[in-house]
N, C-alpha and C positions, 0 to 999 in steps of 0.2 A: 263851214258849218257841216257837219255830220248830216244823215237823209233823219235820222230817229225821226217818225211824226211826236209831236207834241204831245196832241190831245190822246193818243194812241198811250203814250207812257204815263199819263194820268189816267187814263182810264183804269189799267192793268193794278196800278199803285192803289188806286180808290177802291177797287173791286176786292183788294189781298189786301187792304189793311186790317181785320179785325184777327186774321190769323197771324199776320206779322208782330200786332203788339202783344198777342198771345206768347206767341213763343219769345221776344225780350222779357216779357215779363218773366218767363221761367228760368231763364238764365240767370236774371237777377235774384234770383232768390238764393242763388250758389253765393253763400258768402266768400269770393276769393279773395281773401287778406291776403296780400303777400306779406306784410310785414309781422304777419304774428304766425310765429310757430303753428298751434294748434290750430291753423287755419289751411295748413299744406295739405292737406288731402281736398280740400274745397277748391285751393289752388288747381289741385291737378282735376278735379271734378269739373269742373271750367274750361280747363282745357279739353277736354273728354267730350262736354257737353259740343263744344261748339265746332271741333273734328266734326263731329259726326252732324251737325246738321250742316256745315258746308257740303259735306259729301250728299246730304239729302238737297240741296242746294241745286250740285251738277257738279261740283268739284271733282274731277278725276282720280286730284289727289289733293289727298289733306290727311295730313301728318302729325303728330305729335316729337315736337324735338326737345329734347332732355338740355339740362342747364346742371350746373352745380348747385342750383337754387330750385327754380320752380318751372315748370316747362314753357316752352311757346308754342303755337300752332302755325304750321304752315301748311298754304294750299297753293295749287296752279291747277290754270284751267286755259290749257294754249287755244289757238286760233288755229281757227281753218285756213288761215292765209298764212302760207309762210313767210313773206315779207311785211306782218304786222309787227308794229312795236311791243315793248314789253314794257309792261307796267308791272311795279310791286307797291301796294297800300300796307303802311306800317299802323298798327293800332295795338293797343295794352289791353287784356281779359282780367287785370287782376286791379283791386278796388281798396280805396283806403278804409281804415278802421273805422265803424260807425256803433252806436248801440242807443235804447228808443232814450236812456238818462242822458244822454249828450244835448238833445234838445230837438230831437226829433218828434213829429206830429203823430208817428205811426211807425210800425217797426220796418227798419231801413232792409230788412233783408224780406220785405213783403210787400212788392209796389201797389202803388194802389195809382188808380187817373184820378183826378178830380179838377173840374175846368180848365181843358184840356189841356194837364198837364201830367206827366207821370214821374211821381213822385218813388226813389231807392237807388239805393248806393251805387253808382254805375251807370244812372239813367244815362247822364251826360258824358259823364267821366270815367270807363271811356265806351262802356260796354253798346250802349245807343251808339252814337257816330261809327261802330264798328260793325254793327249788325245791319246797318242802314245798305251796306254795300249788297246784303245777300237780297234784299230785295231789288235793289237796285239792277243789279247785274239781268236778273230774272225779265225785269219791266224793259232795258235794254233788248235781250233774245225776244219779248212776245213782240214788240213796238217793230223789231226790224226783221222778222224772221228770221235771223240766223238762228244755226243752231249750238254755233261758241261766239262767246266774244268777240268783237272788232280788234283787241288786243289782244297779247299772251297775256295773260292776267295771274298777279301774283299776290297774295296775303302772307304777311310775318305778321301773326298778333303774339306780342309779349306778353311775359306775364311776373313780370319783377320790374315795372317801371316805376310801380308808386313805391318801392324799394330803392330807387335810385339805378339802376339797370346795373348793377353790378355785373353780373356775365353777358350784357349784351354786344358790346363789342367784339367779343371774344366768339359770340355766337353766329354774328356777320360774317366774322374773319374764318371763322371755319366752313361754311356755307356760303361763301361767296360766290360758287361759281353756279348753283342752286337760286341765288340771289339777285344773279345779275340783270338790269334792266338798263330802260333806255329814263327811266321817269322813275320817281317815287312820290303818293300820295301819301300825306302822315293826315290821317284825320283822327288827329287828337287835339284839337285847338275850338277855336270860334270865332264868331264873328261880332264887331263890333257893338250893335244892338241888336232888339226884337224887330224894330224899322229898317237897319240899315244895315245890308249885305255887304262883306266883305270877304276879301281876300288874302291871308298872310302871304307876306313873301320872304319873310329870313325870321330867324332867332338869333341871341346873342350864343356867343360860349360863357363858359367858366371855368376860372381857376380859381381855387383855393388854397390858403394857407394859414399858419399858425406859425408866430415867431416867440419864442420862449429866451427869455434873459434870466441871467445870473448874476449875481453879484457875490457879497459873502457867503461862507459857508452856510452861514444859520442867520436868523431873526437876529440883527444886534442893537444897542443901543444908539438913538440919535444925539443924545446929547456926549456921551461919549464920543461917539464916530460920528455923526454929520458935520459934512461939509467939506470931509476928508479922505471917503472912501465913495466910489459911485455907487448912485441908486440905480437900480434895475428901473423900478418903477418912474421912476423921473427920464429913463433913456427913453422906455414906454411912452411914455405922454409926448418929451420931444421928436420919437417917431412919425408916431401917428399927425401930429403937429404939420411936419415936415410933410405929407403924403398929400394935400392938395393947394396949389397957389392961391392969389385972393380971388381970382376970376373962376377959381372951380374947377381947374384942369388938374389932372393927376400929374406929378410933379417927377415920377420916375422916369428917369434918362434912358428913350427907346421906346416907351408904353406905347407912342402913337406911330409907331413905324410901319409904315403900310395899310393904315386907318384907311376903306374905301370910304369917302369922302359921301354925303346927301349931294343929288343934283337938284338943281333947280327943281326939275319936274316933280321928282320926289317930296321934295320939298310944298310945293304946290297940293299936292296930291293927300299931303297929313291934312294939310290945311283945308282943304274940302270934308273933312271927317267933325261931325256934330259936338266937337270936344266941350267940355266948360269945366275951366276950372275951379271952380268951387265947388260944384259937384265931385270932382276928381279931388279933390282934397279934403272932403268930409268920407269917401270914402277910402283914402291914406290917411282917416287920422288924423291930419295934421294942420297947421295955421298957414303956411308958407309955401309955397312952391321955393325951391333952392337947385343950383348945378353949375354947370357948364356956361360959363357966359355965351351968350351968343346962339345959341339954341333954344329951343320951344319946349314946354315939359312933353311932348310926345316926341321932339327928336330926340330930347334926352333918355328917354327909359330906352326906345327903339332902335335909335340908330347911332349913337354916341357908347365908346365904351367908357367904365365907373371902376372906382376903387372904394370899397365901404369897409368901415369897421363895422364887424360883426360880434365885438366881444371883446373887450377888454380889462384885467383884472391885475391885483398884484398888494403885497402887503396887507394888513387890518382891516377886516370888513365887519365887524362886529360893534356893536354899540358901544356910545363913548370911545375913548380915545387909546392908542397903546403906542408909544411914542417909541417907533422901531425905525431901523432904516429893512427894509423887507430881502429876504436870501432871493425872490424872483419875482419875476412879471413877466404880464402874458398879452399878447393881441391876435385874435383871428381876424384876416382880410379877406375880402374874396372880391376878383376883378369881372365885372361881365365882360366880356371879348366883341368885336363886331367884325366882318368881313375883313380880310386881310389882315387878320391880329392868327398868332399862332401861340398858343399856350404854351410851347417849348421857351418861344423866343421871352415871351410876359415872364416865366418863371425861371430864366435867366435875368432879368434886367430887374425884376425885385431881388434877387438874391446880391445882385450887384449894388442895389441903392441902399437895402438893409443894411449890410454890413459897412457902407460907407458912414450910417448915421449912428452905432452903436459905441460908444466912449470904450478908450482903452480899461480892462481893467474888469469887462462885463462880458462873460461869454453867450452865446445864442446857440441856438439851434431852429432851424426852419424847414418847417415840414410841409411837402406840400401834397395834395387832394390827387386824386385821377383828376383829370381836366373834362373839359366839354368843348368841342371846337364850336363854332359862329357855323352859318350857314345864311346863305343868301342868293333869290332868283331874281337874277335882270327882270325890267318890267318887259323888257321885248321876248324875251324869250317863247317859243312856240310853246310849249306845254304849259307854260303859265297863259299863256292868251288861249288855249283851249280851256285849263279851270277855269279859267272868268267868261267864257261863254258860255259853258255848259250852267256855271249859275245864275246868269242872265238869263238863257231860257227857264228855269227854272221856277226863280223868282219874279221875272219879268219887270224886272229896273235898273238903272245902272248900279253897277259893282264898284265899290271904293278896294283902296288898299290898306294895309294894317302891315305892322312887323310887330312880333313879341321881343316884351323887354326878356320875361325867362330864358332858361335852356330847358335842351331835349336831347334824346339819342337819336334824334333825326340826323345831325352833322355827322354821326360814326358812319351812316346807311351811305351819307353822301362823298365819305373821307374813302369808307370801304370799296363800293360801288362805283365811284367814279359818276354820277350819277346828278343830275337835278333833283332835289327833295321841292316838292311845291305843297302846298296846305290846303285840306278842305275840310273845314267844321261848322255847324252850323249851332253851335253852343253857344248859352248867351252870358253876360254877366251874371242875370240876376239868378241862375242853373245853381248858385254854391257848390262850385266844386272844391271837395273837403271838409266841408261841412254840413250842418243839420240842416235837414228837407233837401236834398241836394235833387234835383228834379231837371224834365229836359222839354220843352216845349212841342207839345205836338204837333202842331204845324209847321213847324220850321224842321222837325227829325223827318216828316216827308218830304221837304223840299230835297232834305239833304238828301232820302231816296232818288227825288225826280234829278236833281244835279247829277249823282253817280251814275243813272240811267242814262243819261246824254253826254257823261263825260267820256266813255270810250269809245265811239265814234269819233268826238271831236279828239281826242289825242291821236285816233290812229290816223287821221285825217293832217294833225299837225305835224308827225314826227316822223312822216314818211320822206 
């Protein structure tokens, strides 16, 4: 455990909070769309805004780095100990598209508190979990008196992630050696309730693809030609058909090769988490839990990798009937990944099963996505056993684990970097991210202060 006094980093945290949610507040009001043009100067406004208060922070250096797209910010702030670890905290500055007709109580680029919550686009997602660090770091220096961090302390905050990070890989790859650490915090996620503390330890990856068939030149008759000539859209269906057994496993030759397996404790460990599902399936929508025989609907999303149609079309979609055999059809897939899956090897061994199920006679074409690799931290691991202490003190309860079913550009940091990605969010369900009133609990955005105040201690304490 790290020396940080406790009551020492509450106090400092209680005493600066009404200027802290001061200044989130301001940030948020910078609508940075990334995904909408006329929103790029807000983008880079955003970036600009938050340079410069790292630097008022203590930041030494906080930078603006250029993208093909929309910029990132990066800071460091080394240690006075030259045998401290180095830490890099990955977070996003840019915010998805919001407006007050979408279904918002109040306009999303104007927060407002109200029963302590603070309500606008960013609160949670990701701008709050982002800024929490600059307090944090602050209550750390008054709590222990140093006068830099217990780590080399590094920040990459993106600003094209709700874009999908198109240049982000490319921005690691080129700054790597700017980049490099012993740790990575992504605190862009959450925790499982408003009661119950947790801890991520992996994400899935992804792949994606689109497989397009052919058959005749043009739309021709069925009664003429069926039965005679193949249907695109009939190989279509027998595909997708073909893509899971009756037990729910993905049926392509290789999918699971190298799958790291749930252990027991792991195992154990979901199982201790407040799930119910029927709760969980009114909020999927849906009547049925369904998957993977043999697994639980949270090892499924978490820890199990999936093959889903995401789209599937071909022939006459128009009312009543038009009796064609159709010139094509189409299906998008996309596979989540989990530790020890490689998206090279995944988009080799679909391309190998497609083409084995495709009838003579029908040509294809398959295209496939940028990928997202998996990611995943031992539950032993030191820097994961400092996150879960630092929010044990914190929160002052035990700490459960969680893994997310999504992806992130966390696995590029850890492909690039060589590097352990561990998770700290204090984000909750009911926050709506992406959606109207999207807001972030105020009690819990301090804790996520008071965690970050104790967690570089406890890191530099673990990774030595």
């Amino acid at each position: 455990m790290s020396d940080t006094p406790d009551s020492a980093v509450r106090t400092y945290i209680d005493t600066h909070r009404a200027a802290f949610l001061e200044d989130l507040s301001a940030w948020l009001r910078i609508p940075s769309v990334s995904a909408q043009p006329e929103h790029d100067g807000d983008v880079r406004s955003s970036a600009e805004w938050l340079s410069a208060k790292l630097r008022e922070t203590g930041f030494p250096v906080a930078e603006i780095w250029e993208t093909p797209g929309a910029p990132a910010v990066f800071a460091e702030w080394p240690s006075d100990d030259p045998d401290a670890p180095t830490v890099l905290v990955y977070g996003h500055h840019d915010v998805q598209p919001a407006a007050r007709e979408d279904g918002w109580h109040t306009d999303p680029f104007e927060p407002v508190i109200r029963d302590g919550r603070m309500y606008g686009r960013g609160a949670a997602d990701d701008k709050g979990q982002v800024f929490f660090h600059t307090l944090g770091v602050r209550a750390h220096l008054a709590a222990t008196g140093r006068s830099t961090p217990a780590v080399h302390l590094k920040l990459l905050i993106e600003g094209e992630e709700e874009s999908g990070s198109p240049n982000f890989r490319a921005l690691a790859e080129q700054h790597a050696a700017r980049l490099a650490a012993d740790a990575v915090i992504v605190s862009d996620t959450g925790m499982w309730d408003e009661t119950t503390p947790t801890v991520c330890t992996g994400m899935r990856g992804l792949a994606e693809c689109e497989i397009q068939l052919y058959g005749p030149g043009q739309d021709i008759h069925s009664g003429s030609f069926g039965g005679a000539v193949p249907n695109p859209a009939t190989a279509v269906a027998r595909l997708v058909a073909a893509l899971h057994d009756a037990d729910g496993r993905v049926t392509v030759p290789g999918f699971y090769d190298g799958v790291t397996e749930l252990t027991d404790t792991e195992r154990a460990l979901f199982a201790e988490l407040p799930f119910d599902e029927a709760t969980w399936l009114r909020t999927a929508k849906s009547q049925a839990a369904s998957g993977e025989a043999g697994y639980s609907t949270l090892e499924r999303i978490w820890a199990r990798p999936t093959a889903e149609v995401n789209g599937i079309g071909g022939g006459y979609q128009g009312a009543g009937s038009k009796t064609i055999i159709p010139s094509s059809a189409l299906v998008k897939l996309s596979f989540r990944l989990v530790a020890g899956q490689h998206p090279d090897h995944i988009e080799q061994c679909v391309r190998t099963w497609a083409e084995a199920q495709i009838p003579p006679g029908v040509r294809h074409r398959i295209t496939f996505s940028p990928a997202t690799r998996p990611c995943l931290t031992p539950l032993d691991h030191p820097a994961l056993q400092a996150v879960t202490r630092a929010m044990g003190r914190a929160f002052g309860k035990k700490i459960l684990f969680t893994r997310e079913g999504g992806s992130g550009p966390a696995a590029d940091l850890q492909d690039v970097l060589g590097a352990p990605v561990l998770f700290l969010g204090i984000s909750v369900p009911s926050d709506g991210w992406h959606a109207p009133d999207e807001k972030v609990e105020l009690d819990l955005l301090l804790k996520g202060v008071e965690t970050a105040a104790h967690l570089w201690g406890e890191l530099a304490a673990a990774l030595r």
